[in-house]
C-alpha positions in Angstrom: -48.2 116.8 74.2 -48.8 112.9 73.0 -51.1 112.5 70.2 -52.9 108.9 70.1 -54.8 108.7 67.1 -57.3 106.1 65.7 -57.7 104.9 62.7 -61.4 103.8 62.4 -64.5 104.6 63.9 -66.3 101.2 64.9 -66.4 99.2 68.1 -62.7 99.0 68.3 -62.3 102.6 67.6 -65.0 103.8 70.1 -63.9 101.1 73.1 -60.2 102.2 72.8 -60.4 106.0 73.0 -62.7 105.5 76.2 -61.0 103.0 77.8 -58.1 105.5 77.4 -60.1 108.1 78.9 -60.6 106.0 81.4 -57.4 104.8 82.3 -55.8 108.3 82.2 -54.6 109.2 79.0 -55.0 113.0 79.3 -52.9 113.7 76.0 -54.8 114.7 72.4 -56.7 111.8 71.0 -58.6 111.6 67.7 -60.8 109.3 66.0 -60.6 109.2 62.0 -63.8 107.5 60.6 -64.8 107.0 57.0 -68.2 107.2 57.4 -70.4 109.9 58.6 -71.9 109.0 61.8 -70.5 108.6 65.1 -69.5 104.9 66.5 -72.3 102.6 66.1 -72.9 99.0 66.8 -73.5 96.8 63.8 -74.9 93.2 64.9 -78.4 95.4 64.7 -77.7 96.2 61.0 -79.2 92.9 59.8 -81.6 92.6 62.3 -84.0 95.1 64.6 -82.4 98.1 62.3 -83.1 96.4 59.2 -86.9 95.7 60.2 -87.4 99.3 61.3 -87.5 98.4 65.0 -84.1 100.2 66.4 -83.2 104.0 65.5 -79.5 104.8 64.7 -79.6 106.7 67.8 -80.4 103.9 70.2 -77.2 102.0 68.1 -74.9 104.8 69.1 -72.3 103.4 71.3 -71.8 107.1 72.9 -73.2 110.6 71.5 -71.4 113.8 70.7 -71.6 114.8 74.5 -69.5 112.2 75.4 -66.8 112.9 72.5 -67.0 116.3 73.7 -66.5 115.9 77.5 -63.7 113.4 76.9 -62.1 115.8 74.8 -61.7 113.6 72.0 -61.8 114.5 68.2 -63.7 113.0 65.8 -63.1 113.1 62.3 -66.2 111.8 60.4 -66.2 111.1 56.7 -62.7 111.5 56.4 -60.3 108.3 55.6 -56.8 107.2 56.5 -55.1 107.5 52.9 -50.8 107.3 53.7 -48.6 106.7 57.1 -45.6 108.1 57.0 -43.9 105.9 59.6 -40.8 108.0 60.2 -42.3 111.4 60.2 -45.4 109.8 62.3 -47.6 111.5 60.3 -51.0 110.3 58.9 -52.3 111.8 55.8 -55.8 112.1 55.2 -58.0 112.2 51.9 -58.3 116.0 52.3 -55.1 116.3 52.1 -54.6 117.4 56.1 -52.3 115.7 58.3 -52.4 114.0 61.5 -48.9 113.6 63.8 -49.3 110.9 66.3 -47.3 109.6 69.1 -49.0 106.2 68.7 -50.9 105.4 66.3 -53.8 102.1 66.6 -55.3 101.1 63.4 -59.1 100.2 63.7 -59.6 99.7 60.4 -62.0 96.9 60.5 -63.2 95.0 57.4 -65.0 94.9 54.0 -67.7 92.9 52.5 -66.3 90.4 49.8 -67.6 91.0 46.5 -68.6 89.1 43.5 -67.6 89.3 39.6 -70.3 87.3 38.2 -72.0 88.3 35.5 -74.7 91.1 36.0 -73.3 92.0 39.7 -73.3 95.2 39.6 -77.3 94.9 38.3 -79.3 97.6 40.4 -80.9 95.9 43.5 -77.9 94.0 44.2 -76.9 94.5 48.2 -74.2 94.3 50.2 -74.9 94.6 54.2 -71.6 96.1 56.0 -72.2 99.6 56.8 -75.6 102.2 57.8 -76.1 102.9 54.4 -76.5 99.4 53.3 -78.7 98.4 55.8 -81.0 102.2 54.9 -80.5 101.1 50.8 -81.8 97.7 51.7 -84.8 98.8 54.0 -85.4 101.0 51.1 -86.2 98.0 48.6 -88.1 95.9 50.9 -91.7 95.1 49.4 -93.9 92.2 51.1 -94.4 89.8 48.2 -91.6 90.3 46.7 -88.4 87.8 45.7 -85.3 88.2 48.1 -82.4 86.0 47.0 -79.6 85.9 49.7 -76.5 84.3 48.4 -74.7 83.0 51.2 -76.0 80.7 54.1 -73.6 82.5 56.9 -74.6 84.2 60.1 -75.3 87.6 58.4 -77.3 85.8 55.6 -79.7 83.7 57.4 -80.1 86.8 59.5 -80.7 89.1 56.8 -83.2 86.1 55.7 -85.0 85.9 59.1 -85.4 89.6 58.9 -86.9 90.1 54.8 -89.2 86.9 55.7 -91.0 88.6 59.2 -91.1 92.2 56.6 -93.5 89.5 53.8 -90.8 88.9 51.5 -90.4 85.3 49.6 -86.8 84.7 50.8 -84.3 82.3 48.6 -81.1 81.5 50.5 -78.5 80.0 48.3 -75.3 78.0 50.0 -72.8 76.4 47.7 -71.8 73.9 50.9 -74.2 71.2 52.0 -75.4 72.8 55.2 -75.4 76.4 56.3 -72.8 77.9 58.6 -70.8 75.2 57.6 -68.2 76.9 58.5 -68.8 78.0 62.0 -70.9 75.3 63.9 -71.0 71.9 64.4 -73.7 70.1 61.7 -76.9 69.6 64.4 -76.5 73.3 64.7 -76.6 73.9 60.5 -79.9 71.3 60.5 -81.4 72.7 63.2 -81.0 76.5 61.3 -82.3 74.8 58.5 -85.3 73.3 59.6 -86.1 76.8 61.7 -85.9 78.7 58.5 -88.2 76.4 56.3 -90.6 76.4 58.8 -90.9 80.0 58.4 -91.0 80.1 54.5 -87.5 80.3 54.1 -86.7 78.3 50.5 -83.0 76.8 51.5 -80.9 75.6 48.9 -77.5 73.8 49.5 -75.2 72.7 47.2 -75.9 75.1 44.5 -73.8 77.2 42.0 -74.4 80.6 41.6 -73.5 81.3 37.9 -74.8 84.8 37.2 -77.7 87.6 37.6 -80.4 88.5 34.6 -81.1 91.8 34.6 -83.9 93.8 33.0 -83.8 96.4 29.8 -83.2 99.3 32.9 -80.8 97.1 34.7 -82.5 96.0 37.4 -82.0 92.0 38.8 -84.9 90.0 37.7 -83.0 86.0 38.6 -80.5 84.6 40.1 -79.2 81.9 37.8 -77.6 78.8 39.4 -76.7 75.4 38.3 -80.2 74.3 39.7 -82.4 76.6 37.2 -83.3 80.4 37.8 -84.3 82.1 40.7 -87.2 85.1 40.7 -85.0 87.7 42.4 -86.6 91.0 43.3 -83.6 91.9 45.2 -80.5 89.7 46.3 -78.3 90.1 49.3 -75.0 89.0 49.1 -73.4 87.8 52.3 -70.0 85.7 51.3 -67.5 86.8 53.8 -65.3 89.8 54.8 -61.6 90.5 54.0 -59.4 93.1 56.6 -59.1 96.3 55.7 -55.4 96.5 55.6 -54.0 98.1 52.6 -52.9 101.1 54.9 -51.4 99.5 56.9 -50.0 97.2 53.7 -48.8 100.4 51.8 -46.9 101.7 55.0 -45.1 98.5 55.1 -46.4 97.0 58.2 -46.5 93.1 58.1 -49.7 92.0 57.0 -51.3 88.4 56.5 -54.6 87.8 56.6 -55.0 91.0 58.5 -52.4 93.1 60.3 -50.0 91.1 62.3 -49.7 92.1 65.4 -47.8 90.3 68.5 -49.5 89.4 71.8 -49.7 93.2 72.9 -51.9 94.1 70.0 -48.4 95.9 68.4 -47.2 95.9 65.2 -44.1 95.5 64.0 -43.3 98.9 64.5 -43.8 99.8 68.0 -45.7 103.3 67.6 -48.4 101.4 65.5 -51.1 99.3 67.0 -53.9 97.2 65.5 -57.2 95.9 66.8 -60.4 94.3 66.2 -61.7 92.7 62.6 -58.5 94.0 60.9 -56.0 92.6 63.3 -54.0 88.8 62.9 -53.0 88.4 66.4 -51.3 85.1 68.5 -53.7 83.0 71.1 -52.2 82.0 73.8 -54.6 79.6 74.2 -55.3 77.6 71.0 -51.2 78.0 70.1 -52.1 79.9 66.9 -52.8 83.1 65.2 -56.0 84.1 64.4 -58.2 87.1 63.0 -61.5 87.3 65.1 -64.5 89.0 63.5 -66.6 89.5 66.5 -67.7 92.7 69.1 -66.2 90.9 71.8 -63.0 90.6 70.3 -62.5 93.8 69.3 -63.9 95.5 72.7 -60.9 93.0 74.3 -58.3 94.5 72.3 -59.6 97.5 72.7 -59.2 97.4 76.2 -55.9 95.5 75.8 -54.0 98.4 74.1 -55.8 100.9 76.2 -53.6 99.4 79.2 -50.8 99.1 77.3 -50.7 103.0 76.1 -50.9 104.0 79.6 -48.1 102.0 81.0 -50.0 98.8 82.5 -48.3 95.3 80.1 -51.5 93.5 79.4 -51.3 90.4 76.8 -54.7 90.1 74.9 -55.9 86.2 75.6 -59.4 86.0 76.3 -61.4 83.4 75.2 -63.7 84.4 72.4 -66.9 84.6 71.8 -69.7 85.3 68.9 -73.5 85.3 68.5 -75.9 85.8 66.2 -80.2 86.1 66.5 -82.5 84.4 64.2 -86.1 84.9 64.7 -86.7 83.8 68.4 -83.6 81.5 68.9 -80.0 82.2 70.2 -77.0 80.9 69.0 -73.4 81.9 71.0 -70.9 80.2 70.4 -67.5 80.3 72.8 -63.7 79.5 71.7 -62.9 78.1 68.6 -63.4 74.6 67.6 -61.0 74.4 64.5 -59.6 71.1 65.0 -61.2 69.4 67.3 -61.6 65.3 67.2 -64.6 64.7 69.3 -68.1 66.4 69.5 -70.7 65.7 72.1 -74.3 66.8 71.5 -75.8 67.5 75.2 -79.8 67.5 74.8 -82.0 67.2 72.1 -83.0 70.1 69.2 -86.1 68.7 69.5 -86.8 70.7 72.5 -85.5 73.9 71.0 -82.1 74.1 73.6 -79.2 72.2 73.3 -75.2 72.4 73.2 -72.7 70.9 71.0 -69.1 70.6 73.0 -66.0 70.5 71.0 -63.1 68.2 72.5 -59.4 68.3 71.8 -57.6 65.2 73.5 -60.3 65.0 76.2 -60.1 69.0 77.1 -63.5 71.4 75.8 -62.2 73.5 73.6 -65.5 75.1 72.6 -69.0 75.2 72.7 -71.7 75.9 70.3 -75.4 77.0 72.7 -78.9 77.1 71.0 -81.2 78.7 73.8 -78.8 76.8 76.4 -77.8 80.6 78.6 -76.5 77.8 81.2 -74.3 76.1 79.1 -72.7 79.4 77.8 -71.6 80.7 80.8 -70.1 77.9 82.6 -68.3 77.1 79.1 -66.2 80.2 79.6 -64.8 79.4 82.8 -64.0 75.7 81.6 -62.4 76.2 78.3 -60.5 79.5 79.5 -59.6 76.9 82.3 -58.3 73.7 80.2 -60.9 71.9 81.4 -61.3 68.1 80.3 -65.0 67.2 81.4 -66.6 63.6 81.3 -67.8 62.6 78.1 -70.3 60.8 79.3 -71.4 63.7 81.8 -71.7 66.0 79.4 -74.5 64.1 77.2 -77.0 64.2 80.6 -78.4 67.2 80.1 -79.6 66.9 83.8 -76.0 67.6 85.3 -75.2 71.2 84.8 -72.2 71.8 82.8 -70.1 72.9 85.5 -70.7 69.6 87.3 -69.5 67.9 84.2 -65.5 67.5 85.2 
């Protein structure tokens, strides 16, 4: 009888073992997860879960009944330690083994840390898994001093969360605007402006340099370039690296994640990879790229699904990300990385507005602020090479769609 087993325990994890369900894989399947609960969705993590306002069991992305009925296996709190690629064999830490017929890594990602001084003080959080988000709940105390190191999506998050608990919130960002990285700079000042409003003390351009601790250990400041911070608990949110040392150690190609071709396969054929841990080619931007998003991995999900029950399917969707700070709603669709026009179409003013990304004339992304429109017909466009009006898409009268 086949064997599919999955490496991983997240989105990716969960969305592939249904969809194989689904499609007719009738063989033994297994999920291996590291931590001790069942697939759950983490966007909530620095947001409704962190304020107390969503239960892990409304996060579940499918309880035991459905693991059950589908017939597959779950492995919680067990990790992936060795593949043995020509046996097919995975080795877990318990020292049991697992033979596949196809294996899909799932592996996902893990916070970066820092090595400054005084980082591994007590009250010092990271925000990846449940038990982050639980510890961090934990320490919350209105009045307190909440440093967040890192003006990112899951920072400012994590930042719109502590402030509506009654913390003082700090965010510190080494760049001159926040999300620097990810949006176009109206976006960034428009965050900004949002978070100050709401008590948020933001900070660019400053140098973390270390943490003072007290005589038990405990942070007390954050010291910076700029002078100390009051730090009653700090929340570091600097970025994620693949988890792909597995897949590394079993001499799989890795580079910035696990490379995988257009199929979501590795460079050996039995071996699969998918979602935040995966390096795979776009089609449609002509370059590889590792997403960190749900969409993304529910797409490949999906994508090797097919391809494990004998329907060829390339992954190229257009992606797509979002992230929730207090009542507004950024999404952003495709990727803008190196675009040579941008168009703002309204005004921030009014608390809705777009910034579209062009490429030689064609949208190439989009980055939405309350604008649901916008964000829709953006998909269809840039999955369709469109190359809109310029002058169109400033009038924030003619729909988006109308723009070409």
């Amino acid at each position: 009888m086949k064997h599919i087993v999955v490496i991983g325990a997240g989105q990716a994890a969960a969305q592939c073992a249904e969809s194989l369900r689904r499609k007719g894989f009738d063989g033994a399947l297994t999920l291996v997860g590291r931590e001790a609960h069942l697939p759950y969705q983490r966007p909530p993590l620095s947001k409704k879960y962190l304020a107390g306002e969503l239960g892990l069991d409304r996060m579940l992305l499918r309880h035991q009944s459905f693991f059950d009925e589908q017939n597959i296996q779950v492995r919680l709190g067990r990790e992936a330690i060795a593949i043995d690629r020509a046996a097919q064999v995975v080795q877990l830490d318990d020292q049991s083994t697992l033979p596949y017929s196809e294996l899909v890594l799932a592996t996902g990602a893990a916070v970066r840390r820092l090595s400054l001084l005084g980082s591994e003080g007590a009250g010092i959080h990271y925000l990846r898994h449940l038990a982050d988000a639980d510890r961090l709940r934990a320490a919350i105390v209105p009045g307190q001093h909440a440093v967040i190191v890192g003006g990112g999506y899951i920072g400012l998050e994590v930042a719109a969360t502590l402030r509506q608990q009654g913390m003082a919130v700090t965010v510190l960002e080494m760049a001159d605007r926040v999300m620097n990285r990810a949006v176009a700079e109206p976006i960034s000042r428009y965050y900004e402006a949002e978070h100050r409003s709401h008590g948020v003390d933001i900070r660019l351009g400053v140098q973390l340099q270390r943490f003072e601790c007290d005589a038990e250990g405990h942070v007390r400041f954050a010291i910076t370039d700029q002078g100390p911070v009051p730090a009653d608990l700090v929340v570091i949110g600097v970025g994620v690296t693949p988890n792909d040392a597995l897949a590394r150690e079993a001499g799989l190609a890795c580079e910035n994640g696990i490379v995988t071709d257009e199929y979501c396969r590795t460079d050996d054929p039995k071996i699969w990879a998918i979602g935040d841990c995966s390096n795979h080619p776009s089609q449609h931007y002509g370059m590889r790229v590792r997403l960190e998003s749900v969409d993304n991995a529910f797409e490949q999900a999906q994508t090797v699904a097919a391809n494990l029950t004998g329907t060829p399917q390339v992954h190229h969707k257009v992606p797509w990300f979002w992230s929730d700070q207090y009542h507004h709603k950024l999404l952003i669709v495709g990727l803008s990385q190196g675009h040579d026009h941008m168009i703002l179409r309204g005004d921030p003013a009014a608390h809705s507005f777009s910034c579209c990304y062009l490429k030689a004339g064609e949208l190439i992304a989009i980055d939405t602020v309350n604008m649901a429109k916008d964000q829709m017909a953006a998909r269809k466009l840039i999955a369709a090479h469109a190359r809109p009006d310029p002058e169109k898409l400033r009038d924030i009268t003619i729909s988006l769609k109308d723009c070409l």
